[in-house]
C-alpha angles and dihedrals in degrees: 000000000000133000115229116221117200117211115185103211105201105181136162129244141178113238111219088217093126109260098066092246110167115226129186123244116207112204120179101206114186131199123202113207124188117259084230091051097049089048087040096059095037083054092053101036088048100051088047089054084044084052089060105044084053089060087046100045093054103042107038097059078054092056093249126144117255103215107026122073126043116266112252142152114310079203102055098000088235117159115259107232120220089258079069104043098064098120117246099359102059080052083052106042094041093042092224108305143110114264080214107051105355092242117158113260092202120231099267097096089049103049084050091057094043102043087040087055086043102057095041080057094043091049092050085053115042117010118109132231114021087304104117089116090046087045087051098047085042096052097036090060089042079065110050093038087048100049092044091053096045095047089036114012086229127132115186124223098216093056091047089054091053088055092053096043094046087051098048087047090045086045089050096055088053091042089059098032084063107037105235140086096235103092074047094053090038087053104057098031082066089045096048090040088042090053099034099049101059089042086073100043085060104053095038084056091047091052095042111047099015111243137058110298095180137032126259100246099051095080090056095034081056095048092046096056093046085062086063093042110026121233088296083067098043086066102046089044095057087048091054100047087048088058090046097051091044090051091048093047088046089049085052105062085037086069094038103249114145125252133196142184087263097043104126131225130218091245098174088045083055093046093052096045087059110032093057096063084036085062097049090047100054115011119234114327 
């Protein structure tokens, strides 16, 4: 199976007709890449950007900073070499230690690369519309965002904001692809209704029982991701976080942990579990 790339080549050319005009000559020149080579270098792409969203997930909570600092060893603080840097099969090969101390290196870095390999491949595969890199950027924020706020229920604002920012860019170039405001309106009426909605769950939970329901950075992780699905996928998006928290409370108790009326969920790991195959299913809103 390939894949077929068109290319439109507009170039300019002097036409020897005698009076030096200049005329325009329009080529189509198509390139046929192999199925395995596009999944290949999603995969790829997608396990070196995991790779970075491990050493971000881990070192941001900690107060570190993201992009300066060699990566090394928690254990002994020696320097990874490039050898064990490669994303996915370092993890592998070393199972998951440290060549120096034999310290545990803990499976965060490795779900990153892997789930970051997973979703290039998913968006090559399944997303509509000429949308497999949104879907990417898309599903490579939902990760991090989701895995911070499972290990730390903790959503920061900065990377919402990301989120927020990368879809209203996305949503712009549409928008002027097709000529008309309404992937614009559609846009920001998810994002408002995203937003707006768990406000006011919020406060009527407040009122009601008295203390926070729900965490301060699920009303703007919500309207972020409305501005990538439109207020269609705000609700969707609020069913299928409701299953998902219902399956991982009843697989809770399954495995005998305790559960009370406060025992908090991981909402925004709920919500990005569910927006990004929302987003494959049905494009941007």
């Amino acid at each position: 199976m390939h894949w077929n790339v068109a290319i439109n080549v507009v170039c300019s050319a002097t036409k020897a007709n005698g009076h030096g005009t200049e005329g325009r000559v329009n080529t189509d020149l198509i390139v046929t890449l192999p199925w395995g080579a596009i999944l290949a270098g999603a995969a790829v792409l997608g396990a070196v950007i995991g790779s970075f969203l491990g050493a971000v997930l881990i070192r941001l909570p900690e107060g570190r900073s993201v992009v300066r600092g060699r990566s090394a060893c928690d254990g002994c603080g020696k320097a990874l070499t490039i050898g064990e840097l490669v994303p996915v099969l370092s993890w592998a090969i070393q199972r998951g230690k440290c060549r120096a101390c034999g310290v545990s290196i803990g499976t965060a870095q490795f779900v990153c690369e892997l789930g970051g390999a997973a979703i290039g491949i998913g968006a090559v595969l399944w997303a509509r519309n000429n949308l497999a890199l949104a879907a990417m950027i898309f599903g490579w924020q939902l990760l991090l965002l989701g895995l911070l706020d499972l290990r730390h229920l903790w959503l920061p604002r900065v990377l919402v904001g990301w989120l927020a920012i990368t879809g209203a860019v996305v949503v712009l170039a549409r928008t002027i692809a097709v000529g008309t405001l309404d992937p614009a309106i559609v846009s920001l009426t998810g994002g408002a209704l995203g937003y707006l909605l768990f406000w006011l769950i919020a406060r009527f939970y407040l009122k009601a029982r008295g203390n926070e329901g729900m965490g301060s950075g699920d009303p703007p992780l919500m309207g972020a991701i409305g501005l990538w699905l439109g207020p269609l996928g705000v609700v969707e998006v609020m069913l299928g976080a409701s299953i998902v928290g219902i399956l991982a409370a009843i697989v809770m108790l399954v495995s005998k942990r305790s559960i009370a009326a406060d025992t908090a969920l991981p909402l925004g790991t709920c919500l990005a579990a569910t927006a990004w195959p929302i987003f494959l299913l049905q494009g941007l809103g």
